[in-house]
C-alpha positions as CSV (number, residue, x, y, z in Angstrom):
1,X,-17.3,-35.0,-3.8
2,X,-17.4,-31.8,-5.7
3,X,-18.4,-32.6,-9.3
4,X,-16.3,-30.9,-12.3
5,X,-17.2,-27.8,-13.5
6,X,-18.7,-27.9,-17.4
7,X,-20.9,-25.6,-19.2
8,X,-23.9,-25.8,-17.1
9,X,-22.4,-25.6,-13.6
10,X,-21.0,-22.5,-12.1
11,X,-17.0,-22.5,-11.2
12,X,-15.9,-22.4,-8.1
13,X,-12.9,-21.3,-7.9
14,X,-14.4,-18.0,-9.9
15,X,-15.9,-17.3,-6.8
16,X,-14.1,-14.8,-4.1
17,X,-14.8,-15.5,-0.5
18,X,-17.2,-13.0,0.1
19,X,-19.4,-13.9,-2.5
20,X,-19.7,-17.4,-1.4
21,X,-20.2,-16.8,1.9
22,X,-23.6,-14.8,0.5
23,X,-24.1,-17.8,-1.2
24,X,-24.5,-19.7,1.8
25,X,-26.7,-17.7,3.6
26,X,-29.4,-17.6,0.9
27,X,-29.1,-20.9,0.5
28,X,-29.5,-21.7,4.3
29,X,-32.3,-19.3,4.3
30,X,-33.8,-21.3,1.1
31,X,-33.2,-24.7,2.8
32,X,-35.1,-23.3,6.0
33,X,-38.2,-21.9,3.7
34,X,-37.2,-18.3,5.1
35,X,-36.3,-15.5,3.4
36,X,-33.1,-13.0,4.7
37,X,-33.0,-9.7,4.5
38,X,-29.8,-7.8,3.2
39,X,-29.0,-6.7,6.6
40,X,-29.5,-10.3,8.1
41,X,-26.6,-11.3,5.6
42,X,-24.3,-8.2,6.1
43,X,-24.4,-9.1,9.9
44,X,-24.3,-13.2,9.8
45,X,-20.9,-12.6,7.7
46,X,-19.6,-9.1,9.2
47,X,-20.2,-6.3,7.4
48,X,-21.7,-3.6,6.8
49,X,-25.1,-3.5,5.0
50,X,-24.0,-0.3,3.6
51,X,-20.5,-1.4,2.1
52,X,-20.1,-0.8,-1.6
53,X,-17.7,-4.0,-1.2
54,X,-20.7,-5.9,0.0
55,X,-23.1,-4.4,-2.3
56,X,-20.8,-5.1,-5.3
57,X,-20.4,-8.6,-4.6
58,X,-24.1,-9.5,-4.5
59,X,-24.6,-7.7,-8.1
60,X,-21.3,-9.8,-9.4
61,X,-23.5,-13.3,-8.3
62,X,-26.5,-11.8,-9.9
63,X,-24.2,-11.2,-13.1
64,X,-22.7,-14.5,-12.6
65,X,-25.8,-16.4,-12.9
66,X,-24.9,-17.4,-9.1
67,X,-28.0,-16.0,-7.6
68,X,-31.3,-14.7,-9.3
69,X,-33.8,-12.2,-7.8
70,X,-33.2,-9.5,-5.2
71,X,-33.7,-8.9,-1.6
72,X,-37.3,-7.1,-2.3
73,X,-39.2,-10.0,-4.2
74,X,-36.9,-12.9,-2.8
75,X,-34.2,-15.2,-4.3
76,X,-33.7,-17.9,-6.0
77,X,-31.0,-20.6,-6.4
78,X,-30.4,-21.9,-10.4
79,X,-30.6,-25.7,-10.5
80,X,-27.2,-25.5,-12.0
81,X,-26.2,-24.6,-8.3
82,X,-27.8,-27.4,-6.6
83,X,-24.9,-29.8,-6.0
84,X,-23.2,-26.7,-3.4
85,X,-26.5,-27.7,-1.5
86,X,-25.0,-30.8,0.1
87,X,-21.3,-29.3,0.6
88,X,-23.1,-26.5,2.7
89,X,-25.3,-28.4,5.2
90,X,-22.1,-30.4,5.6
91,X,-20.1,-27.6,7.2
92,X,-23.3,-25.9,9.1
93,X,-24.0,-28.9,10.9
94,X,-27.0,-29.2,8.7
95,X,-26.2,-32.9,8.1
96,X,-25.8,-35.7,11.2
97,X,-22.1,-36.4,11.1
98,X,-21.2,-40.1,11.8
99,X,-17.7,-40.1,14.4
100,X,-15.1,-42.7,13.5
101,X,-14.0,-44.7,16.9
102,X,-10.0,-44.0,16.2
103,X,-8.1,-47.1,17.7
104,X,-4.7,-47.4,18.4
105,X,-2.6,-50.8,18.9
106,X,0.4,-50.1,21.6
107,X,2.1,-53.1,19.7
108,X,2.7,-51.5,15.9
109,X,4.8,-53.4,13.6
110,X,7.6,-51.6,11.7
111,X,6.0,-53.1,8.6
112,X,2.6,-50.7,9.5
113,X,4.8,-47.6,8.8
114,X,8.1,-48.9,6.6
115,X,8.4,-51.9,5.0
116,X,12.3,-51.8,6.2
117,X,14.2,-48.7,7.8
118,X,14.9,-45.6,5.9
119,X,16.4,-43.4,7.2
120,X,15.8,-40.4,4.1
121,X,12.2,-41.3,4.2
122,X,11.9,-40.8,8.4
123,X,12.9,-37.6,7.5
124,X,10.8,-36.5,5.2
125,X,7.8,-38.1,7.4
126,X,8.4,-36.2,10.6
127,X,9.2,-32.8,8.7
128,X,5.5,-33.4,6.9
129,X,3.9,-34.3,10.0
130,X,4.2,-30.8,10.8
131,X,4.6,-28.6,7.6
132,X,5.6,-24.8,6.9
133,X,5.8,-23.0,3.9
134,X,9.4,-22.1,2.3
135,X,10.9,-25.1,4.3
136,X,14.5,-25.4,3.0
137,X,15.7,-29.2,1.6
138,X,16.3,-31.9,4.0
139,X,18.7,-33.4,1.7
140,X,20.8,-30.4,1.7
141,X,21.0,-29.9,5.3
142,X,22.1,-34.1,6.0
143,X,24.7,-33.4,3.1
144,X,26.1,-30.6,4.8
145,X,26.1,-31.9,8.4
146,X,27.6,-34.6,6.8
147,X,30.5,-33.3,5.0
148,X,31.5,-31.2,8.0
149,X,32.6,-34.5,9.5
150,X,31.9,-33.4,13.1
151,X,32.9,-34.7,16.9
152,X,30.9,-36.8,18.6
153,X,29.4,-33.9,21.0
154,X,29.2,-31.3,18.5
155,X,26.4,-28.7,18.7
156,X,24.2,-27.8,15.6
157,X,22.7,-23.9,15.6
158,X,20.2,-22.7,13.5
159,X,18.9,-19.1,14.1
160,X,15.7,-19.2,11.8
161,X,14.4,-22.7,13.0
162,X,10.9,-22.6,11.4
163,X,9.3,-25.8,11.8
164,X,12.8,-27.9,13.1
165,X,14.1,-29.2,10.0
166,X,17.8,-28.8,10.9
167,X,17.3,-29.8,14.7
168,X,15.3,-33.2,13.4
169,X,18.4,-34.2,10.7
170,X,21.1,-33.0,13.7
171,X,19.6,-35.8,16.2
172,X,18.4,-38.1,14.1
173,X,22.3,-38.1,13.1
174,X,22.8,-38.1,16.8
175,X,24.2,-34.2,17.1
176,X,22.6,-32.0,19.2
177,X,20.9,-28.7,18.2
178,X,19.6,-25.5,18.8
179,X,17.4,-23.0,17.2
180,X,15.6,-20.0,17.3
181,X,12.4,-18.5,16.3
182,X,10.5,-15.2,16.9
183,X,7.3,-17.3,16.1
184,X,6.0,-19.2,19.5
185,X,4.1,-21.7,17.3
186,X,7.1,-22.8,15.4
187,X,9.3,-23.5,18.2
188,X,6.8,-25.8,19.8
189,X,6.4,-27.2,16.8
190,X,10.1,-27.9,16.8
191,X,10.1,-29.1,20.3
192,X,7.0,-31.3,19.8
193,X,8.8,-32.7,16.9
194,X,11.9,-33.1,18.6
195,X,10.9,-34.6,21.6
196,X,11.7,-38.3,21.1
197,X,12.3,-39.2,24.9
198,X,8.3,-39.0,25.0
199,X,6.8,-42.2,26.7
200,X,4.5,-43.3,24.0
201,X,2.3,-45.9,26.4
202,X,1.7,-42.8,27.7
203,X,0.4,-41.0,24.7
204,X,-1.7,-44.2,23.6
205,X,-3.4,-44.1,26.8
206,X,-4.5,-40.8,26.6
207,X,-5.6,-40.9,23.0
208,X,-8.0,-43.6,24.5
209,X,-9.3,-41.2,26.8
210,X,-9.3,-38.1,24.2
211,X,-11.2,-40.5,21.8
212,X,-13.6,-42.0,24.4
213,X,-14.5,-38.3,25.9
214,X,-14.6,-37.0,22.5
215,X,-17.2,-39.5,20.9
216,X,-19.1,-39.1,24.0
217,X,-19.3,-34.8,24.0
218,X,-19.7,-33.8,20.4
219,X,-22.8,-35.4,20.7
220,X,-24.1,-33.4,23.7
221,X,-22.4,-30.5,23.1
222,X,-24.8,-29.2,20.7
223,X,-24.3,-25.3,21.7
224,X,-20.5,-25.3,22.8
225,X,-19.6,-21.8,22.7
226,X,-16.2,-22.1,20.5
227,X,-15.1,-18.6,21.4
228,X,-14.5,-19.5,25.1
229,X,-11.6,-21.9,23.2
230,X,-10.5,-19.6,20.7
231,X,-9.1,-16.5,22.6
232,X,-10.2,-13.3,20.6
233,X,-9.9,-13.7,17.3
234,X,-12.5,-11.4,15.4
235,X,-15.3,-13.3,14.3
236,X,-15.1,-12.2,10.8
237,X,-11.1,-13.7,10.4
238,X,-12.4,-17.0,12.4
239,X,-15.7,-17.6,9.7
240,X,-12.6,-17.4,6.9
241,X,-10.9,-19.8,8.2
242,X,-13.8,-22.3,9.8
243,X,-17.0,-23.7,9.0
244,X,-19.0,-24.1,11.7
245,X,-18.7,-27.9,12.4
246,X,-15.0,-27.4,12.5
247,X,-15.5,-25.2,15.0
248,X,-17.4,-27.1,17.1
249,X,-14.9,-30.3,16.7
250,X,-12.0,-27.9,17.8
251,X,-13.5,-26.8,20.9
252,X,-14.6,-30.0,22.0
253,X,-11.4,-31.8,21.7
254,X,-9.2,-28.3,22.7
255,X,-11.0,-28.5,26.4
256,X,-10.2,-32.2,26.5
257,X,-6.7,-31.6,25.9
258,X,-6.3,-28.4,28.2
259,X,-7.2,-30.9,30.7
260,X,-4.2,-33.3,30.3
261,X,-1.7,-32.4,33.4
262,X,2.0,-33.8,31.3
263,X,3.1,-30.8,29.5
264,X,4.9,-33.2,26.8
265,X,1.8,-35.1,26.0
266,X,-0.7,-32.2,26.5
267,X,1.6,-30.3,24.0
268,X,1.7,-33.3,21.7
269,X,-2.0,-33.0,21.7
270,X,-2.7,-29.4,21.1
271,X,0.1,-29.7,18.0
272,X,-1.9,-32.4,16.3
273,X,-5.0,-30.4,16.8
274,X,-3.8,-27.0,15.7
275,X,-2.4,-28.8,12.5
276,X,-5.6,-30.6,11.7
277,X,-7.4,-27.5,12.6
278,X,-5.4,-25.7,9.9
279,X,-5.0,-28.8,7.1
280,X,-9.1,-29.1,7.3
281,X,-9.6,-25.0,6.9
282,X,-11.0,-23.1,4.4
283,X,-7.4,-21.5,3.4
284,X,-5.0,-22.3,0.4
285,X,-1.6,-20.6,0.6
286,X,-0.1,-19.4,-2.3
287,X,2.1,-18.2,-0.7
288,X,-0.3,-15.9,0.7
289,X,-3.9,-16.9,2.5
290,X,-6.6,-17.1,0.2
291,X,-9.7,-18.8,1.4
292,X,-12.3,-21.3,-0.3
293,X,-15.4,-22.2,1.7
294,X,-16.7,-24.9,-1.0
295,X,-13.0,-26.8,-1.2
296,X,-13.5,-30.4,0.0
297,X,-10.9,-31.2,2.8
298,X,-10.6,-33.9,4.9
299,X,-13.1,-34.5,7.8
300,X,-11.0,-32.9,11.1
301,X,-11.3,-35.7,13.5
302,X,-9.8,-38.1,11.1
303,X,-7.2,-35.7,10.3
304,X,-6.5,-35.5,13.8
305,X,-6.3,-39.6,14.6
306,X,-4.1,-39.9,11.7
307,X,-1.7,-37.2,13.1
308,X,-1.7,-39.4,16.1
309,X,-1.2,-42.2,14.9
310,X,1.7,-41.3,12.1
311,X,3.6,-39.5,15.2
312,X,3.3,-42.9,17.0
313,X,4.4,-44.9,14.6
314,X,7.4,-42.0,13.7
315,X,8.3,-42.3,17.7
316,X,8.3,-46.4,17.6
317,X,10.9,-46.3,14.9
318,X,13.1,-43.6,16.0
319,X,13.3,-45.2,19.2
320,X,13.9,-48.6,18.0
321,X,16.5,-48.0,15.3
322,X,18.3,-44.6,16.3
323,X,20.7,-43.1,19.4
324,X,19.4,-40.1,18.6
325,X,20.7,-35.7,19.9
326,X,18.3,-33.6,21.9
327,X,17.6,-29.9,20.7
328,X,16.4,-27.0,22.8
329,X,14.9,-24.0,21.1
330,X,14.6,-20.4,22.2
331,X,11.3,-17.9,21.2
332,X,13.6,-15.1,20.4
333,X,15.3,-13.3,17.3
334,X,18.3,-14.7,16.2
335,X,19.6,-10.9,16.9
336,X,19.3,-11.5,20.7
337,X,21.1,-14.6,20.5
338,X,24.1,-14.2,22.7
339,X,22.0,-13.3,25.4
340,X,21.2,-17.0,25.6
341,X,24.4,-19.0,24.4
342,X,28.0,-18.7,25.1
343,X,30.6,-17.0,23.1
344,X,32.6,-20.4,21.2
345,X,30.4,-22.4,21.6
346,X,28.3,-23.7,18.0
347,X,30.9,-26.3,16.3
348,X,28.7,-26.0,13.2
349,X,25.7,-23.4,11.9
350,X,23.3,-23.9,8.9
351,X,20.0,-22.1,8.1
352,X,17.3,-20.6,5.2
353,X,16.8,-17.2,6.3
354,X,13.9,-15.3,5.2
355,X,14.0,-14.2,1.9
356,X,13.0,-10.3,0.7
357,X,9.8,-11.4,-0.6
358,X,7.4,-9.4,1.3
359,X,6.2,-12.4,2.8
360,X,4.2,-12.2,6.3
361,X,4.7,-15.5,7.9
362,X,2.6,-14.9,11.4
363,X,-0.3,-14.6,8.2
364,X,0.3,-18.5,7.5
365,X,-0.2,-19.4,11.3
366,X,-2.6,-17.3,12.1
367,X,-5.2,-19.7,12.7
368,X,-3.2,-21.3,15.0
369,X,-1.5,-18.8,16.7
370,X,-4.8,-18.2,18.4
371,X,-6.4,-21.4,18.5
372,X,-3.3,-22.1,21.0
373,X,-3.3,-19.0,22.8
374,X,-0.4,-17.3,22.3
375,X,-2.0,-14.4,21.0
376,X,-5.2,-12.7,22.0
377,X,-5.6,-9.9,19.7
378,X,-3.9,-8.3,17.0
379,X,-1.6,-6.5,19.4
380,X,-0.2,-9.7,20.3
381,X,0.4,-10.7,16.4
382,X,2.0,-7.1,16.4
383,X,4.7,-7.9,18.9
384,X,5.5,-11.1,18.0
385,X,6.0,-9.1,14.1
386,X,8.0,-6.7,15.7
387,X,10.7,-9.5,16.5
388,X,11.1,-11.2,12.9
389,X,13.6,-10.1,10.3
390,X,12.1,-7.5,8.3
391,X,11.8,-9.5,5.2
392,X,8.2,-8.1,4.3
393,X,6.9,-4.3,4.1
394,X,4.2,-5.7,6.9
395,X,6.4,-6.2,9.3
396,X,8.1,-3.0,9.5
397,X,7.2,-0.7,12.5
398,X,7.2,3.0,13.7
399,X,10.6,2.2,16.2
400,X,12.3,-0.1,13.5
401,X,15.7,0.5,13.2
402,X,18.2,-2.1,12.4
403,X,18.9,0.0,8.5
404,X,21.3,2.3,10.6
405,X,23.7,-0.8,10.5
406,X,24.2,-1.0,6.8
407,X,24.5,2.8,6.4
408,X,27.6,2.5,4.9
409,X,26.9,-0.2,2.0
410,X,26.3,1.8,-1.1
411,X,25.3,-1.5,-2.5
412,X,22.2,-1.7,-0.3
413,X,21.3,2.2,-0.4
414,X,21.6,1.8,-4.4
415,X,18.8,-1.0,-4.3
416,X,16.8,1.3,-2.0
417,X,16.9,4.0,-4.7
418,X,15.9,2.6,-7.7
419,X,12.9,0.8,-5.9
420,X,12.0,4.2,-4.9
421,X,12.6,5.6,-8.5
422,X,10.5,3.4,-9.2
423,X,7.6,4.1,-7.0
424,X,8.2,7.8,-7.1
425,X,5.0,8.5,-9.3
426,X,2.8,6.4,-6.8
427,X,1.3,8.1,-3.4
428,X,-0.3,4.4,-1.8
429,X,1.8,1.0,-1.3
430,X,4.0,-0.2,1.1
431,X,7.4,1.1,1.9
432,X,9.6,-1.6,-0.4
433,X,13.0,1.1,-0.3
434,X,12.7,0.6,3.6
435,X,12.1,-2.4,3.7
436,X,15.3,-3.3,1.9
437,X,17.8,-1.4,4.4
438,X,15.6,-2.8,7.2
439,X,15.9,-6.6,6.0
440,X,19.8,-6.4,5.7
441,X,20.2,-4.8,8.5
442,X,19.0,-7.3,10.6
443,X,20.8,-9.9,8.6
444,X,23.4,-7.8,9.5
445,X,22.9,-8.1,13.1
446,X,22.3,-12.2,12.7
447,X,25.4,-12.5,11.1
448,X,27.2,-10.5,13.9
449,X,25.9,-12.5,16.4
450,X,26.3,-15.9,15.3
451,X,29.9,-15.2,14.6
452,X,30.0,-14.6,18.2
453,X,28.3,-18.1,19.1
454,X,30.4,-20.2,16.6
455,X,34.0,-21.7,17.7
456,X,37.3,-20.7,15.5
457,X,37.3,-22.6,12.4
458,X,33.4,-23.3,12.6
459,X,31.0,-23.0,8.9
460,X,27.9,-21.2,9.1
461,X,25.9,-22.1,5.7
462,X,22.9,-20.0,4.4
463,X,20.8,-20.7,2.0
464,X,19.8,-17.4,0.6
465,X,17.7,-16.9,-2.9
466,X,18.3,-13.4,-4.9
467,X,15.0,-11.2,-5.7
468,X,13.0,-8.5,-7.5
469,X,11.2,-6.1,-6.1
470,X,8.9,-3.9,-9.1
471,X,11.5,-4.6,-11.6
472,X,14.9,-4.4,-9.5
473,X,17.2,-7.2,-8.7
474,X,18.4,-7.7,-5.4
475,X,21.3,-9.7,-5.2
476,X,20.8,-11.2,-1.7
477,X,23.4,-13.9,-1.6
478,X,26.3,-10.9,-2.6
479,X,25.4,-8.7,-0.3
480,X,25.5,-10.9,2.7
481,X,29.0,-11.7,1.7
482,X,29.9,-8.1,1.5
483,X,28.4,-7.7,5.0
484,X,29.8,-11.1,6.4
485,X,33.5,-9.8,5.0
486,X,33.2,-6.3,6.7
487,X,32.0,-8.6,9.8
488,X,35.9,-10.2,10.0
489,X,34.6,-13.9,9.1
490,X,37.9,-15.4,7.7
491,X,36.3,-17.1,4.6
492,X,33.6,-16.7,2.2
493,X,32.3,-17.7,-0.6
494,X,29.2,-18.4,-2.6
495,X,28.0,-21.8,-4.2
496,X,25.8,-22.7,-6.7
497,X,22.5,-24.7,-5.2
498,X,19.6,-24.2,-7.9
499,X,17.8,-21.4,-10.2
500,X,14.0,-20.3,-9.7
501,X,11.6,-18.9,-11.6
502,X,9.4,-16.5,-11.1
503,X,5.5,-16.8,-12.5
504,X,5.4,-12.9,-12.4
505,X,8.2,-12.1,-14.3
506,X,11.1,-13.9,-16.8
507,X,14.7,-13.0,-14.4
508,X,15.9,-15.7,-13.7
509,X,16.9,-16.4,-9.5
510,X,19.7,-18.0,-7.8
511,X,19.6,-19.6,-4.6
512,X,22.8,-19.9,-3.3
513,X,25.0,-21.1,-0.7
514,X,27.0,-18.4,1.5
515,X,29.0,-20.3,3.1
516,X,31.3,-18.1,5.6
517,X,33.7,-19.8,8.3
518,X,34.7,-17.9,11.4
């Protein structure tokens, strides 16, 4: 357990990730009565021995009281740093790491996971089995389906369907769904979380097996060589997100899996993993990726068994309580969407687009965008960027295009030009005025398309939050009613969901509901 910071013991959290990475190499080297050059340091955490960045972040610990000494006459480690001592071993496979045998009953009671059904809390414990940031609310979504008083065999679309929110609600209420996502991790999320046809026997007997192999390998494994189970991912962005033990626990129990021939439970698997592999990391997001090698997380196998487990439990209920929809999801853009479905053929359509808020979301799945091999190098994470809505500046590309759709809306080429008024004295940053045109543009093209999809008479709900980029509203919500209008839906209008506040700034945002019907 890290202790509280006070007087006498250094903070933290006041501590970038570079400089406690240094940290941790002195102290290694300290532990292992050796002393490291600056170069051995530069190259154990890739970079350059020459980098001011580098150089700069070894004077800022000397200032900081975090290290004393220098790389000529040696260094040494103030007693008021000792307690990091234990926390670093730990994740450097310094310390002998005792393996908890994870059991599983096939026979667990309803009691184990509920004390009696509820339904509002099965939600909520599936969607958290599987988390992802700027999830929309649950509640809304059943209130919704719910009010639209559908048929028996209705069909429930949602174009951005992130981690399956609206697909889990539409079966559990026994519709069935479909969604689409240009991310490939988040639609086999969705269809992981989805799948409750499963044969859980089957899963318990192969968590048996994973656990028995597992117990038996990380003790023999002692020089697995975690890059032949990680793709390509550049050493430097791995060590940001992993400590070393992690590492090895991934790789061990990723070439276990890999070995499982059912697709359903071999997917099952590799979902937990990936998860646990992310939940035990070094990151915080906030909404971006920071990183934090000295944060105490969970231990990664235990994460992983309790992933299992919950999901089991989650499965025994559904199964036992529900007649439940089926979803099928597509790793597309919404834009390309009736290349897959037919015209008239969504009864109802509901969603939480992303918002203008510069927000990269392959960033906040990085980790396991790799770990499960659907990307390979930075030119995969490119192509799979190149597909999402142009919500953030870092997703914009050379051949981008979709602003030549929303030419005409003055509204939208007004926003554009005061951002750019507003940047005109600055020659670095990212291009926020294109940005704009390129975000509702391809809203444009979603709305177009799922017009297409719905039948007559059908809602398509949005929840949609206004924002500010350097100073200038953006009314997001109004101008997807002016598009949706100049689109030929036959009803819109906007209502009232909450207010947000940014920490950055005192305007006041609505989220809102568009709600448009065909």
């Amino acid at each position: 357990m890290i202790p509280k910071s006070n007087e006498n013991k250094l903070r933290i959290s006041s501590l970038s990730y570079l400089q406690s990475k240094i940290i941790e190499e002195i102290y290694l080297s300290l532990d292992n009565e050796e002393q490291i050059s600056k170069k051995e340091i530069a190259n154990k955490i890739h970079y350059n021995e020459e980098s001011k960045i580098f150089d700069n972040a070894i004077n800022t610990l000397v200032k900081k009281g975090a290290i004393q000494g220098n790389f000529k006459n040696g260094f040494v480690i103030p007693k008021k740093l000792n307690y990091l001592l234990d926390i670093i071993k730990t994740k450097n496979l310094k310390k002998k790491t005792k393996y908890n045998n994870l059991t599983v009953s096939a026979k667990l009671k309803q009691s184990e996971f509920f004390e009696e059904f509820d339904f509002n809390k099965l939600i909520n414990e599936i969607d958290k089995w599987y988390s992802y940031i700027e999830e929309f609310s649950s509640d809304l979504i059943l209130e919704k389906i719910k009010s639209e008083k559908l048929k028996k065999n209705s069909i429930i679309f949602d174009p951005f369907i992130g981690s399956g929110t609206t697909a889990i609600i539409s079966n559990l209420v026994g519709y069935d769904a479909l969604g689409f996502d240009s991310n490939p991790l988040m639609t086999m999320v969705s269809k992981v979380k989805t799948n409750w046809t499963i044969k859980i026997k089957k899963i318990e007997d192969e968590f048996k097996t994973i656990n028995k192999k597992f117990l038996r390998e990380i003790k023999n494994n002692k020089k697995i060589e975690f890059k032949n189970y990680f793709s390509n991912m550049p050493d430097k962005e791995i060590d940001q997100w992993l400590s070393l033990k992690n590492k090895k626990e991934i790789a061990t129990l990723k070439k276990i899996i890999n070995n499982i021939n059912d697709q359903d439970i071999r997917e099952f698997f590799l979902i937990c993993m990936a998860k646990s592999a992310f939940d035990t990391s070094y990151v915080a997001l906030c909404p971006g990726t920071t990183f934090y090698p000295f944060r105490e997380k969970k231990e990664f196998w235990n994460e992983f068994g309790s992933k299992v487990l919950n999901k089991i439990k989650q499965l025994n209920l559904i199964n036992k309580n529900l007649n439940f929809g089926t979803s099928k999801f597509y790793n597309d853009n919404c834009i390309n969407v009736s290349k897959y479905l037919k015209n008239n053929s969504v009864d109802f359509a509901i969603t939480s687009p992303p918002y203008p808020n510069d927000l990269e979301y392959t960033r906040q799945t990085r980790l396991e965008l790799y770990l499960l091999d659907f990307v390979k190098s930075m030119e995969d994470v490119a192509k799979i960027k190149k597909k999402m809505v142009k919500s953030s500046t870092k997703l914009i590309f050379k051949e981008s295009n979709s602003s030549k759709f929303v030419d005409e809306f003055s509204s939208i080429d007004n926003i554009s030009k005061k951002i750019a008024m507003k940047l005109k004295d600055k020659s670095w940053g990212w291009d926020y005025p294109r940005m704009v045109k390129e975000y509702f543009g391809d809203m444009y093209l979603c709305l177009r398309e799922t017009k297409k999809i719905l039948k007559k008479d059908a809602k398509f709900i949005l929840v949609c939050g206004d924002q500010t980029i350097q100073g200038v509203f953006i009314p997001v919500c109004d101008i997807l009613l002016e598009i949706a209008k100049k689109l030929g839906y036959s009803e819109i209008k906007k209502e009232k969901y909450r207010v947000r506040r940014s920490t950055g700034h005192n305007i006041p945002l609505p989220e809102d509901l568009v709600i448009l019907k065909k």
